[in-house]
C-alpha positions in Angstrom: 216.6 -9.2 10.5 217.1 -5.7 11.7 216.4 -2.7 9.9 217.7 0.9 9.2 215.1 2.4 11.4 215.8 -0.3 14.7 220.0 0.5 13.8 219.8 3.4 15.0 217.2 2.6 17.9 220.0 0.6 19.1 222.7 3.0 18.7 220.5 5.9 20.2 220.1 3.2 23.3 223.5 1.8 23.6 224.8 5.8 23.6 221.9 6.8 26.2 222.9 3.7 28.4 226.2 4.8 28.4 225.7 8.2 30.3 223.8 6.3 32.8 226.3 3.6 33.1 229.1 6.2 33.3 227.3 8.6 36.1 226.5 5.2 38.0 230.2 4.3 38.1 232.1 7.6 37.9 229.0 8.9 40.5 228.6 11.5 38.5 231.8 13.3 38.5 233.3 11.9 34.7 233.7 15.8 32.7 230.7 16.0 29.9 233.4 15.1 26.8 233.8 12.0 29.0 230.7 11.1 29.0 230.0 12.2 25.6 233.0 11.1 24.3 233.0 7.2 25.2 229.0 7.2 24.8 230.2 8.0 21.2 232.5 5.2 21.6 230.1 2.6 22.4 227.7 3.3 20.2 229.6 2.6 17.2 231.5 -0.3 19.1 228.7 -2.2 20.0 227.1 -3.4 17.2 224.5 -5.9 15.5 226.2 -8.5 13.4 224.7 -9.9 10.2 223.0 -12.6 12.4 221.6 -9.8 14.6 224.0 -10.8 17.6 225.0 -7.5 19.8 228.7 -7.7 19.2 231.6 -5.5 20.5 233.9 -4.4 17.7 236.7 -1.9 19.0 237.6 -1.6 14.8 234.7 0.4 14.1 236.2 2.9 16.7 239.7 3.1 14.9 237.2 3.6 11.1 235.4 6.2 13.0 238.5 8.5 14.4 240.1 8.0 11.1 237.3 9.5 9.2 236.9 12.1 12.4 241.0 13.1 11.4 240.0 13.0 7.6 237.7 15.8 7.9 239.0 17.7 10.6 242.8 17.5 11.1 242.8 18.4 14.6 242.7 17.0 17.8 242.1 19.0 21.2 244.3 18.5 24.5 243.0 17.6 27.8 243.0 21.2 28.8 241.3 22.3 25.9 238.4 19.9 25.6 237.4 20.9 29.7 236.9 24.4 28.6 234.3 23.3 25.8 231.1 25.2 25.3 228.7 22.1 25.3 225.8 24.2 24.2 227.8 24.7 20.4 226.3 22.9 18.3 229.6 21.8 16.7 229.5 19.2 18.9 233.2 19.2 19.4 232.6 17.2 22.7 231.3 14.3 20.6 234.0 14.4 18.4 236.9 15.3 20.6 235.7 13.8 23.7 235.2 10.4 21.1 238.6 10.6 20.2 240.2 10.9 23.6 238.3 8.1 25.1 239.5 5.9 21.9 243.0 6.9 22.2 242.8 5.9 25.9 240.8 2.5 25.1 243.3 1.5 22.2 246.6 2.6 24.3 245.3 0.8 27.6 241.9 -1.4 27.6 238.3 -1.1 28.2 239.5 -2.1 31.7 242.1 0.5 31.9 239.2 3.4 31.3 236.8 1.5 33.4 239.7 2.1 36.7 239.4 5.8 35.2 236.0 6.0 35.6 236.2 3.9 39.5 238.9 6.1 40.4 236.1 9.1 40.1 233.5 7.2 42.5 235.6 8.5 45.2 234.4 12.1 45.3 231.2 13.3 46.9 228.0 13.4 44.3 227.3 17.0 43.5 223.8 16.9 43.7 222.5 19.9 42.2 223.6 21.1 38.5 225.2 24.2 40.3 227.3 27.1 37.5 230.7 25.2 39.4 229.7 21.8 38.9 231.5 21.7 35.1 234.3 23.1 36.6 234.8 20.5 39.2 234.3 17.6 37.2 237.1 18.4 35.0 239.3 19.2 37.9 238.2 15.5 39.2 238.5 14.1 35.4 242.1 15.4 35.1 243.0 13.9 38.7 241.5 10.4 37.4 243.4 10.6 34.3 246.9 11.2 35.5 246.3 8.9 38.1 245.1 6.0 35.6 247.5 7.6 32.2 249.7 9.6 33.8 250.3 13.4 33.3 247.6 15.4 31.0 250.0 17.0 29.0 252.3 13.6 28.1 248.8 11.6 27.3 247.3 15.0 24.9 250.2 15.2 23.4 250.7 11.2 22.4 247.2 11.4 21.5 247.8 14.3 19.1 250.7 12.1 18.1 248.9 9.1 17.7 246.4 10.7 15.4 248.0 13.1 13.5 251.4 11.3 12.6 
């Protein structure tokens, strides 16, 4: 039996393990509302059943964006979310970078993203947090998703699509 209180232990754990899992795998070069973003993702997708079995359940994603559109009918482009102030406490990289990385998991696969996040692995670690580093990760993250998705615009705008119509 699990309660309330070791929910959202899990849900804090399953989102924390996701940065690490994503730096490990992208080495470090996935844009913050990538990481954000499909953090978010899993920790609503990966789930205790009734039984307390983890289970992955890719519906809870499509409740959550659909509540995200209910409150806020928007949804950012590509372009857009890299220039994101993470330190606003909106927390629009949650929420946007959430929705971009379940658009991309429903339209293609987990394994789909997971390329996405391989195809990053191939540029050098940055190994300092320098003023540029933001900078080149989204130049990296764009590269990995028009290489995986195809061109930025086409994908932000089917995603606005998807969402909004």
């Amino acid at each position: 039996m699990t309660t309330d209180s070791s929910q959202n232990i899990f849900r804090f754990l399953a989102h924390e393990l996701t940065h690490k899992m994503v730096g490990d795998i992208a080495n470090d070069n996935a844009t913050i509302y990538i990481q954000e973003g499909f953090a978010s993702y899993l920790e609503g997708t990966i789930v205790r059943d009734t039984s307390g079995n983890v289970i992955y359940n890719p519906k809870k994603a499509s409740e959550r964006a659909a509540k995200a559109i209910e409150v806020k009918k928007s949804v950012k482009s590509i372009d857009e979310l890299g220039t994101i102030d993470y330190t606003n406490p909106e927390g629009s990289m949650y929420r946007d970078g959430f929705l971009l990385s379940n658009y991309l998991i429903q339209m293609k696969g987990l394994p789909t993203f997971f390329n996405m996040l391989h195809y990053l692995s191939k540029f050098e670690y940055i190994d300092k947090r320098s003023e540029h580093k933001m900078d080149i990760c989204q130049i990296r993250t764009l590269e990995a998703i028009e290489k995986i998705y195809g061109p930025a615009e086409k994908v932000s705008a089917d995603s606005k699509n998807y969402y909004l119509n």
